[in-house]
C-alpha positions as CSV (number, residue, x, y, z in Angstrom):
1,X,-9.5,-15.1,-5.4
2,X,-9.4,-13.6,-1.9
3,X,-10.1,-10.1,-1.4
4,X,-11.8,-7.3,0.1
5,X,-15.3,-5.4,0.0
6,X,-15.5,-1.7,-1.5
7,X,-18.4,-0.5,-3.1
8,X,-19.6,-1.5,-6.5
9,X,-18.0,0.0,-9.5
10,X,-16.8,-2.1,-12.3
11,X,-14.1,0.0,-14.4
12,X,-13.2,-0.3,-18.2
13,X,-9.4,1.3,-19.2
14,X,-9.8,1.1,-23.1
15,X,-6.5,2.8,-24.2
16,X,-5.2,3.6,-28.1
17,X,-1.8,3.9,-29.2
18,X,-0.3,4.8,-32.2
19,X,3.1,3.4,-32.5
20,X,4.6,4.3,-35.6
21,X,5.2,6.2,-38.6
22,X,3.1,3.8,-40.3
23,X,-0.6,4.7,-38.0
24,X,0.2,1.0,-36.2
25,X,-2.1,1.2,-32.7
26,X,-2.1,-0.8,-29.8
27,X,-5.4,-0.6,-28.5
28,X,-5.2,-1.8,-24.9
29,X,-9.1,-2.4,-22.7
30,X,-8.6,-3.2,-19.0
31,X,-11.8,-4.6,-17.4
32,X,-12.1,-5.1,-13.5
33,X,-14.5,-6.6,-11.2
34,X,-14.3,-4.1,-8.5
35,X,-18.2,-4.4,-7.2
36,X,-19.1,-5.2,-3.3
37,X,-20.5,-8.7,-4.7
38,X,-16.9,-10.2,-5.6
39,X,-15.3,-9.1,-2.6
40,X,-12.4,-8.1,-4.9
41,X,-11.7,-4.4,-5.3
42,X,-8.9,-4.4,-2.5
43,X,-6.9,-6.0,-5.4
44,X,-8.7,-5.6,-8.4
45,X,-8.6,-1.6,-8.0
46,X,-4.8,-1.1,-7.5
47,X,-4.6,-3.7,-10.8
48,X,-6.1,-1.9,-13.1
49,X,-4.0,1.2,-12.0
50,X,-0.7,-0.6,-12.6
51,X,-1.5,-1.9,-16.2
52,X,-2.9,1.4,-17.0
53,X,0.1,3.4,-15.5
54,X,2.5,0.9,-17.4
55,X,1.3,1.7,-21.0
56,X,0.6,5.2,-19.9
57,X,4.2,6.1,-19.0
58,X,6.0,3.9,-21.7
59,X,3.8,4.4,-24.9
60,X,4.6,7.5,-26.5
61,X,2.6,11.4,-26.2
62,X,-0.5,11.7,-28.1
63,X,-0.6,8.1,-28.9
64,X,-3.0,7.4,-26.2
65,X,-6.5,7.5,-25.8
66,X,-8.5,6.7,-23.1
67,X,-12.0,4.9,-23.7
68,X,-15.2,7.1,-24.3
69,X,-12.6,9.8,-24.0
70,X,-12.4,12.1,-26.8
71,X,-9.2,13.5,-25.6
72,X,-5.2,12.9,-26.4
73,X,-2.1,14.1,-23.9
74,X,1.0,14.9,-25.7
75,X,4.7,14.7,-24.4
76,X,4.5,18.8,-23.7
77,X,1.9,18.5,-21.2
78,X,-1.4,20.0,-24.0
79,X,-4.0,17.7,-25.3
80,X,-6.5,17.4,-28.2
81,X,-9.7,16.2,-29.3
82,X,-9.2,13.0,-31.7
83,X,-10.6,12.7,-34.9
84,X,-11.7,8.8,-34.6
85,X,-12.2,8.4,-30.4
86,X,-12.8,4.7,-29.2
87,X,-16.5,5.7,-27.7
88,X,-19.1,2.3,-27.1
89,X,-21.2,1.3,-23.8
90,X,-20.4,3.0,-20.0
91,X,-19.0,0.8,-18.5
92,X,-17.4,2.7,-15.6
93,X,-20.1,2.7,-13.0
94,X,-23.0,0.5,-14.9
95,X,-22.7,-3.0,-13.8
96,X,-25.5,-3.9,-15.4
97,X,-25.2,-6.8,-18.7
98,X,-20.9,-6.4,-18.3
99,X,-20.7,-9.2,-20.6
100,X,-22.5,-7.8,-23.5
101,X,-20.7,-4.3,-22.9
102,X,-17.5,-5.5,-23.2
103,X,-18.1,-7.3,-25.9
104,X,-20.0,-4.5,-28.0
105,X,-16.5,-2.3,-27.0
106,X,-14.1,-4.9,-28.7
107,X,-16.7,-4.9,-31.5
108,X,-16.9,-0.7,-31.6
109,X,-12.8,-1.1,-31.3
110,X,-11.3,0.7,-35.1
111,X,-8.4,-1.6,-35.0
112,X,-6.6,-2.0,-37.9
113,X,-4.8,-5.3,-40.0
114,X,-1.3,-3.9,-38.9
115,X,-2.4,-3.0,-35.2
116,X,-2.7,-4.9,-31.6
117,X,-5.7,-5.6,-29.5
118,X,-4.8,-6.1,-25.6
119,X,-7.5,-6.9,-23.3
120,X,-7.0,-6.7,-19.4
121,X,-9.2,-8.7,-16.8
122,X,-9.2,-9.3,-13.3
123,X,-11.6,-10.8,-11.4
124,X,-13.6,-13.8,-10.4
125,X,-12.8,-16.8,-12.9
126,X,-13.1,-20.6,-13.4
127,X,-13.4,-23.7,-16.1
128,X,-15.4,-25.9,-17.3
129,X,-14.2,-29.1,-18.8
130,X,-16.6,-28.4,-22.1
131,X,-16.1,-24.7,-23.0
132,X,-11.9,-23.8,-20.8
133,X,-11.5,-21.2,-18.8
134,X,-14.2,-18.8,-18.1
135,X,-14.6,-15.4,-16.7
136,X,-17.3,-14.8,-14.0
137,X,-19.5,-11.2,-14.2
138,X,-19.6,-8.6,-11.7
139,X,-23.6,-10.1,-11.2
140,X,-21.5,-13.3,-9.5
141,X,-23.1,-16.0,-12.5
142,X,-22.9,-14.6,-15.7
143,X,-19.6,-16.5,-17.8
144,X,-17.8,-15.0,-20.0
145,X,-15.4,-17.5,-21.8
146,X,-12.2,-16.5,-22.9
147,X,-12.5,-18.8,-26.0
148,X,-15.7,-16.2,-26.7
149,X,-13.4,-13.1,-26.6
150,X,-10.5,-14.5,-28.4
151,X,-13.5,-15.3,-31.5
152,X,-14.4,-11.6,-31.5
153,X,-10.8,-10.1,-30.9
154,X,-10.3,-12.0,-34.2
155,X,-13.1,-10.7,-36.4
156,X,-11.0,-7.3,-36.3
157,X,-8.0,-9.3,-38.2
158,X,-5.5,-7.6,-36.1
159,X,-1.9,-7.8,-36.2
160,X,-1.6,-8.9,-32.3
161,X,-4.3,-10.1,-30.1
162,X,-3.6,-10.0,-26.7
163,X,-5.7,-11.3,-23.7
164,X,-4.4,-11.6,-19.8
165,X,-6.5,-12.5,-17.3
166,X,-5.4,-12.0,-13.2
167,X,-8.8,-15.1,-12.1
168,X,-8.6,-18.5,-10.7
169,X,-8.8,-21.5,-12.4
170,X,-10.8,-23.8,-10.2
171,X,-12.9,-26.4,-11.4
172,X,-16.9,-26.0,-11.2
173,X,-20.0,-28.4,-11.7
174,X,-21.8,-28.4,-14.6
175,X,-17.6,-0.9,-2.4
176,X,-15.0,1.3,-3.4
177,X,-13.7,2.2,-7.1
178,X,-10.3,1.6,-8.2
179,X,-7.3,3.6,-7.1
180,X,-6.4,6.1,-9.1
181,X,-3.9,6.5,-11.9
182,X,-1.4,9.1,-12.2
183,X,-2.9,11.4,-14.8
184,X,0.9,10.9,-16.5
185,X,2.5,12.8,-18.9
186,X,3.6,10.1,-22.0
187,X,6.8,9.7,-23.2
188,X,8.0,10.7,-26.6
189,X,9.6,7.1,-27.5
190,X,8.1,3.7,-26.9
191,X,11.1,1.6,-25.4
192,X,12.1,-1.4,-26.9
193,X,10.1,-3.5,-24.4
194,X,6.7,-2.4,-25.8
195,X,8.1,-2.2,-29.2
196,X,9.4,-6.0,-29.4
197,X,5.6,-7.3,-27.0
198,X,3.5,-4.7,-28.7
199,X,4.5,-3.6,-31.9
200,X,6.8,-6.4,-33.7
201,X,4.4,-9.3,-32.5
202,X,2.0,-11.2,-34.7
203,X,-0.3,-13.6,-33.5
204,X,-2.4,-14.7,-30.2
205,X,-1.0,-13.9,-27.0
206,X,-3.6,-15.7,-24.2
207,X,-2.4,-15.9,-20.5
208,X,-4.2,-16.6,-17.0
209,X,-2.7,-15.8,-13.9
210,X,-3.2,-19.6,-12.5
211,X,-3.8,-23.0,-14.3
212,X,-6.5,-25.5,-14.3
213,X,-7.7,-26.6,-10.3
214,X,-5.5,-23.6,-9.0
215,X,-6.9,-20.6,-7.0
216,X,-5.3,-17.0,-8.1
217,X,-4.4,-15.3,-4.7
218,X,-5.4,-11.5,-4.2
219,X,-3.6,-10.1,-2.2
220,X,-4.8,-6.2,-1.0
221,X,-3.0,-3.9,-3.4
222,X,-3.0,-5.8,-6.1
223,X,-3.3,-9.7,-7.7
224,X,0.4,-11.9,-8.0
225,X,0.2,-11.8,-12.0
226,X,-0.2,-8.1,-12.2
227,X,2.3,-7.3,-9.6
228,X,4.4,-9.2,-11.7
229,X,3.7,-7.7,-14.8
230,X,3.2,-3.8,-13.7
231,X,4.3,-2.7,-10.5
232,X,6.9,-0.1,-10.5
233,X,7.8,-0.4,-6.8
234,X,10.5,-3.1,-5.2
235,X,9.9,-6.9,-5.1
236,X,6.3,-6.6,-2.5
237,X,6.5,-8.0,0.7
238,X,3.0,-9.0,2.5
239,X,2.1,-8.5,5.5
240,X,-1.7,-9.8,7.6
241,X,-4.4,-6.9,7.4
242,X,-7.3,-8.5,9.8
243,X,-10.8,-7.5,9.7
244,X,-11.1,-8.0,6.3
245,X,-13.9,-10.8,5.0
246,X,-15.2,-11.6,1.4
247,X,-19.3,-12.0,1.6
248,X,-20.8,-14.8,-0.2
249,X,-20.5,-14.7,-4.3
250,X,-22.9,-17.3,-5.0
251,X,-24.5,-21.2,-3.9
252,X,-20.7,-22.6,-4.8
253,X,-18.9,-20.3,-2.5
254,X,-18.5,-21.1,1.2
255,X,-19.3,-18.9,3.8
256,X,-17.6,-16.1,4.7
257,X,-14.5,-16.2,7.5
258,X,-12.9,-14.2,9.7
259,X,-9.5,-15.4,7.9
260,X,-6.8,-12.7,7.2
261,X,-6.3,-11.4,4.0
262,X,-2.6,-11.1,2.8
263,X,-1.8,-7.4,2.0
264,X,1.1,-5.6,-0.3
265,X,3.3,-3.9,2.3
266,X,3.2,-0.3,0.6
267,X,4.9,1.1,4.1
268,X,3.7,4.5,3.6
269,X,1.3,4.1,0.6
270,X,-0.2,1.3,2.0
271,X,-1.0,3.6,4.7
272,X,-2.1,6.6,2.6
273,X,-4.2,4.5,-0.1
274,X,-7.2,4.7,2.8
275,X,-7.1,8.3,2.8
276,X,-5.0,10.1,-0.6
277,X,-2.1,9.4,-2.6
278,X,1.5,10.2,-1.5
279,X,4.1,11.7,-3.8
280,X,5.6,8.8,-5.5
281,X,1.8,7.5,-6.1
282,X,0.0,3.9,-4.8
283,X,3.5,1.8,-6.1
284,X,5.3,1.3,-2.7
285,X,8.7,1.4,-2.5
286,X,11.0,-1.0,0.0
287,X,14.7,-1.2,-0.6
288,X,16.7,1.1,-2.6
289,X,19.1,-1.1,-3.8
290,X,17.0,-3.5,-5.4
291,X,15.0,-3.4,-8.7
292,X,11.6,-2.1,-10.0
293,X,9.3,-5.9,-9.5
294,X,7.5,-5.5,-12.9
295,X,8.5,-6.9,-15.5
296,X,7.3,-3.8,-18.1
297,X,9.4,-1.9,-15.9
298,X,12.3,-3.7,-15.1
299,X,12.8,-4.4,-18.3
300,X,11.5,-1.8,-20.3
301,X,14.9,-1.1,-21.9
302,X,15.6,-4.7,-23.2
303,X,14.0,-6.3,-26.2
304,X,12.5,-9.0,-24.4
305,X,10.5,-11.3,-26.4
306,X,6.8,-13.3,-24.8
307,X,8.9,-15.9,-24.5
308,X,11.3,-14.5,-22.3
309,X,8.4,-13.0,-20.3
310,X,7.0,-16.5,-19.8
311,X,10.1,-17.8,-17.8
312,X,10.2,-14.3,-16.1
313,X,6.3,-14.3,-15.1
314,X,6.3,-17.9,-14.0
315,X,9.4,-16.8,-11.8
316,X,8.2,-13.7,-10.3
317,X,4.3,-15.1,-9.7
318,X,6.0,-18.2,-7.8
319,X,8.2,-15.6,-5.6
320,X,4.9,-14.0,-4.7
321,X,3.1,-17.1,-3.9
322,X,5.7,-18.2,-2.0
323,X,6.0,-15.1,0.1
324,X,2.1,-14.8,0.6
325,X,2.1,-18.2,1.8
326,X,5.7,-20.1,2.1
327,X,3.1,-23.2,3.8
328,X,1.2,-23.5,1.1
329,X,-2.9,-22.1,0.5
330,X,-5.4,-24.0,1.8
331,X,-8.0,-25.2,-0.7
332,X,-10.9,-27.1,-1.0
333,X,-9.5,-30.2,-2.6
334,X,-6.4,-29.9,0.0
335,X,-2.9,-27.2,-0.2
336,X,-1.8,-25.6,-3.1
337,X,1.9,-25.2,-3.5
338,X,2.4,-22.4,-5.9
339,X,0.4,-20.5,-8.6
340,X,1.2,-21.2,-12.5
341,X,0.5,-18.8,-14.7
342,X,-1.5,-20.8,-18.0
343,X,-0.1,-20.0,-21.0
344,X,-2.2,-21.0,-23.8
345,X,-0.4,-19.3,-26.8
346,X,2.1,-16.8,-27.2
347,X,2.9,-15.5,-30.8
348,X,6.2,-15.0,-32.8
349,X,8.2,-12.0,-32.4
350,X,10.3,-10.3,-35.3
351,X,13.5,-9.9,-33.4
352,X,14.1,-9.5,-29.5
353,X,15.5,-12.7,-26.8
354,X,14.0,-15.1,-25.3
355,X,16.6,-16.0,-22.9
356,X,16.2,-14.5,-19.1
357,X,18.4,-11.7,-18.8
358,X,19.4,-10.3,-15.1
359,X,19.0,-6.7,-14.3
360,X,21.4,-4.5,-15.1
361,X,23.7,-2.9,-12.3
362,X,21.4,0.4,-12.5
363,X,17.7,-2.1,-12.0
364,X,19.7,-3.0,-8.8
365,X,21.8,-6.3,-10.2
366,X,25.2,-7.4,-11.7
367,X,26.5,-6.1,-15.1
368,X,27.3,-8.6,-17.5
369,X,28.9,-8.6,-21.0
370,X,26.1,-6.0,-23.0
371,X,24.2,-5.8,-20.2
372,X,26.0,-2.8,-18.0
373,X,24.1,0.2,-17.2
374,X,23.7,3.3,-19.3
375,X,25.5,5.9,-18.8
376,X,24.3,7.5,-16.1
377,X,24.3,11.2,-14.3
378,X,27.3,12.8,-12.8
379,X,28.0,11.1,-9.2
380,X,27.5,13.6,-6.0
381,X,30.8,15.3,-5.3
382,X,32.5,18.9,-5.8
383,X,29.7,21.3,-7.2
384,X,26.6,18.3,-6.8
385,X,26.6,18.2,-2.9
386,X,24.6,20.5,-1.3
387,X,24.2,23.8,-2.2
388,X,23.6,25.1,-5.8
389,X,23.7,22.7,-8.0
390,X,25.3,23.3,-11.6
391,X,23.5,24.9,-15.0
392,X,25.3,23.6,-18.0
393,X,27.2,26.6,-20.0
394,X,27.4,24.7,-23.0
395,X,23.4,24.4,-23.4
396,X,22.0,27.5,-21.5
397,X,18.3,25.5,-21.8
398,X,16.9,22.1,-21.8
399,X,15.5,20.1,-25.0
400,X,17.6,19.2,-28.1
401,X,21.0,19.5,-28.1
402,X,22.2,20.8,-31.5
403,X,23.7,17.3,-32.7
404,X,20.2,15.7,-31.9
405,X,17.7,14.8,-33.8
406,X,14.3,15.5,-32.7
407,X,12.4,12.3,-30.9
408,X,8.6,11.0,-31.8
409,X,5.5,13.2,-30.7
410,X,5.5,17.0,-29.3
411,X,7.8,19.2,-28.9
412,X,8.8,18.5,-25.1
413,X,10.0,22.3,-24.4
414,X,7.9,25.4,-24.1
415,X,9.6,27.8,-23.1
416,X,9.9,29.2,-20.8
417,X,7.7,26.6,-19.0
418,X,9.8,23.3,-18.9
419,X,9.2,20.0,-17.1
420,X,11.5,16.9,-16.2
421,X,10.7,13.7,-19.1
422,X,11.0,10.1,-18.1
423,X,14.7,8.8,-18.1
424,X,16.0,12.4,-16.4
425,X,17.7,12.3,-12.7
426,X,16.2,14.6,-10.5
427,X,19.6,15.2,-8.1
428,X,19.6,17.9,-5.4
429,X,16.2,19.3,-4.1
430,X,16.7,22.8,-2.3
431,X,20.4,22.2,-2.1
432,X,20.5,18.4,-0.7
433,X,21.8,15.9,-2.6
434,X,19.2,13.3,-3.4
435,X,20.5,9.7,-2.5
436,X,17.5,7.6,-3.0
437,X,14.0,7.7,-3.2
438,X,13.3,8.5,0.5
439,X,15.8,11.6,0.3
440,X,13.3,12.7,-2.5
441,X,9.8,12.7,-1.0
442,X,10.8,13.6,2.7
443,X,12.7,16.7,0.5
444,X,9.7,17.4,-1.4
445,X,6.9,17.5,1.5
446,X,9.1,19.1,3.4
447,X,9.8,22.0,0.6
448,X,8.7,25.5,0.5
449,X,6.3,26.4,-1.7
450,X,9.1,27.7,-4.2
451,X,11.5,24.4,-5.1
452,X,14.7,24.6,-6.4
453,X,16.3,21.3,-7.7
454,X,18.7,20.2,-10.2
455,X,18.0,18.2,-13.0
456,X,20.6,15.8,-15.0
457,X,18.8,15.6,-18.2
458,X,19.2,11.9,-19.9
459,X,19.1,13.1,-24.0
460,X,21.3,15.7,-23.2
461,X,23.3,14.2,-20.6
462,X,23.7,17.8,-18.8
463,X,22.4,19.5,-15.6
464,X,20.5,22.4,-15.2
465,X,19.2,24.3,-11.8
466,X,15.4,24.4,-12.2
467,X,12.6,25.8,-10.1
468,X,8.7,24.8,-9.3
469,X,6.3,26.3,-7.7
470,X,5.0,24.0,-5.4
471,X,1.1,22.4,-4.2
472,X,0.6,23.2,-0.6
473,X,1.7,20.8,1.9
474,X,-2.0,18.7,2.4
475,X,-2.1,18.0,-1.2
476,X,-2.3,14.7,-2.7
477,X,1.1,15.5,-4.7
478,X,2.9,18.5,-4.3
479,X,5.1,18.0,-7.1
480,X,3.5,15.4,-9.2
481,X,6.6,13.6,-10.5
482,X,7.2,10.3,-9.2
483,X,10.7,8.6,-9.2
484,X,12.7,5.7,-8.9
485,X,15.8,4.6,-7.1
486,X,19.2,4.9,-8.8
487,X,21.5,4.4,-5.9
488,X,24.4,7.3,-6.4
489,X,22.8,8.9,-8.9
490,X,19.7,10.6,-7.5
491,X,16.2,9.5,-8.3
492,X,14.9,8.9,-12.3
493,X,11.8,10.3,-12.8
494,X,8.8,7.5,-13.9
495,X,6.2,9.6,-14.4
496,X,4.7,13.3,-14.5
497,X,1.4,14.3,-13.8
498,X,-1.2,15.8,-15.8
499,X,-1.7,19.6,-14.6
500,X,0.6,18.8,-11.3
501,X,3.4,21.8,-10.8
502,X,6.4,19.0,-12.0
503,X,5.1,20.4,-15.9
504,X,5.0,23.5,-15.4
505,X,9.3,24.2,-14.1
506,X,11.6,26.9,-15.3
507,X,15.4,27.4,-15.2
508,X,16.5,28.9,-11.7
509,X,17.7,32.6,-12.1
């Protein structure tokens, strides 16, 4: 894998849920090679954020829980200490024996018969023709096989053992941490994506981004597979960053060139990730009109089974590859044309398709029969233009309607404090309507400190005039609630940030 030198720091996501009303977890560990040795943590960094920010924003409040973390967030913005925390080795900062950490983690993890076990690696990888694929420590000659994590995944008898690796595949003879995740505010339902992949599936799920003699491309921002699987923003484009060189990993490597390194065009984020974050966070965004690229949220809403994610993956990593380098990637044993993600099991699925299924009209494609878009907020015109925008005199406050049932997790209200959930349309800011996602952030920096902007709330399916008290201007987010683009219908908001102003709103007076 090609990528770029930051400062050591090898990082370990371990993250609990709990699923459902009958205690099943999925316990998710995401491991990445970030140190100055692998030359990798231009990609390896932003990978780890967009697996973590994936489960984060789409597995319910209060289900959970970061490793060596003794603390829960809930749907309503509070948190609490857990009775039974994941806690093992530190693995954050310690480079030192990575192997046998991460293996005494999975041991320390309390899964359950009924729950799911997903571990996360990018990194340096290869195979042998003895022992498969293998897994290369941040120390540049340590091997971790992935046949040797699969055998202690399955001493804890889970329901669902995952393992996906973002590594190359090649054949062998015998400074700077990761960007950071949105501190995100979790949702109060798990959408049927995660509920078909995570929940309803039993068996071995064991992926690589690339199959045997193939290299795995890193581009900076962020390797193809995990773009694929977890990026919120727009199909990436790549553009050459020069000045950028990987030092020698060990006596197999060949020296180090002056060749350019292929980089995620984040426009503005791009830009930003060398100094802070911007407001919609380190996922780019490029064309309003087209769809989120990942595949956990592009498709979050369907029940999509592994299979269909197979055919989707294999799609999307070729796209990438292709765009990276349409000529092909130079190797040592001659050009490579694509990059295959290895599939070498996938496990049965209760329920959910395994057909490809096109984005609805809303992700930025054509409708088809089942497949329209949900019902959506109100379209700008008379009373959502620009000035005031409407509060709802049916429901004088936002939450539960009086018909509705109340959803999994926290309370989402407390009032008066409120806060936008994911799903909602944010659709005026200070009396402009909102178009797209550029509309939103220029409106946003360029706010007051008081912000006044009107909310189309998606259980309720009515709008309310709310006001925030803004970050100043130089802050890393002055709002803290990032969005997506729903051309005509303002932005949806993706995620909220832990302690940002977005939770703490109240109705407009």
């Amino acid at each position: 894998m090609i990528r770029a030198v930051i400062r050591p720091c090898v990082v370990l996501f371990v993250c609990l849920f709990c699923a459902t009303a009958n205690a099943q977890r999925i316990y998710v560990m995401a491991v990445a090679d970030t140190s100055e040795k692998s030359g990798l943590s231009f990609s390896t960094g932003p990978d780890l954020q967009y697996i973590f920010d994936a489960f984060y924003g789409n597995v319910p409040g209060g289900q959970l829980v970061t490793y060596n973390n003794p603390m829960a967030d809930f749907a309503d913005g509070t948190s609490v200490n857990l009775k039974n925390p994941w806690e093992g080795p530190d693995v954050r900062f310690d480079l030192v024996d990575m192997k046998n950490k991460i293996l005494q983690a999975i041991d320390a993890c309390p899964a359950g018969p009924n729950d799911t076990i997903f571990l996360f690696y990018t990194g340096h990888g290869a195979y042998d023709d003895d022992d498969g694929h293998f897994l290369v420590m941040p120390d540049g000659e340590t091997r971790l096989h992935r046949k040797t994590i699969l055998e202690r995944m399955a001493r804890k008898r889970p329901r669902l053992a995952i393992l996906i690796t973002d590594s190359c595949n090649l054949q062998v003879p015998s400074g700077m941490g990761p960007a950071p995740s949105a501190r995100m505010i979790p949702p109060e339902r798990m959408p049927p994506l995660f509920e078909t992949l995570f929940i309803r599936s039993r068996g071995v799920v064991d992926i690589n981004s690339s199959s045997e003699g193939e290299v795995s491309i890193g581009a900076i921002g962020g390797g193809l597979l995990t773009l694929s699987l977890a990026y919120m923003g727009n199909q990436p484009d790549f553009k050459p960053r020069p000045g950028f060189t990987r030092p020698r990993r060990s006596e197999y490597d060949t020296p180090p060139s002056d060749a350019v390194i292929p980089a995620v065009d984040h426009t503005m984020a791009m830009a930003e990730y060398f100094g802070a974050m911007i407001e919609h966070g380190f996922h780019g965004n490029f064309d309003p009109d087209l769809p989120p690229f990942g595949i956990l949220v592009a498709y979050r809403d369907q029940n999509l089974n592994w299979e269909a994610v197979r055919g989707l993956l294999t799609t999307k990593v070729d796209t990438l590859f292709k765009t990276v380098a349409p000529k092909g990637w130079n190797t040592d044993k001659g050009k490579q044309a694509t990059q295959t993600p290895r599939f070498y099991s996938l496990p049965k699925t209760e329920g959910g398709t395994s057909r490809h299924v096109p984005p609805t009209r809303e992700q930025g494609g054509q409708a088809g029969p089942g497949l329209g878009p949900e019902p959506g907020p109100p379209q700008p015109g008379p009373g959502l233009g620009p000035g005031p925008g409407p509060v709802d005199v049916g429901q004088t406050q936002p939450g539960l309607g009086p018909s509705q049932p109340p959803g999994q997790g926290q309370p989402r209200w407390s009032r008066p404090v409120y806060r936008p959930e994911v799903g909602d349309h944010i659709i005026e800011v200070n009396g402009q309507a909102i178009r797209n996602l550029n509309d939103y952030v220029r409106a946003v920096k360029s706010s007051p400190a008081s912000m006044t902007f009107v909310l189309w709330e998606a259980r309720t399916g009515k709008t309310f005039l709310m006001q925030a008290d803004l970050n100043p201007p130089r802050a890393d987010s002055r709002f803290g609630v990032g969005a997506s683009d729903t051309p005509g219908n303002g932005v949806r908001v993706e995620y909220i940030m832990r302690g940002y102003p977005g939770t703490r709103c109240r109705l407009a007076q």
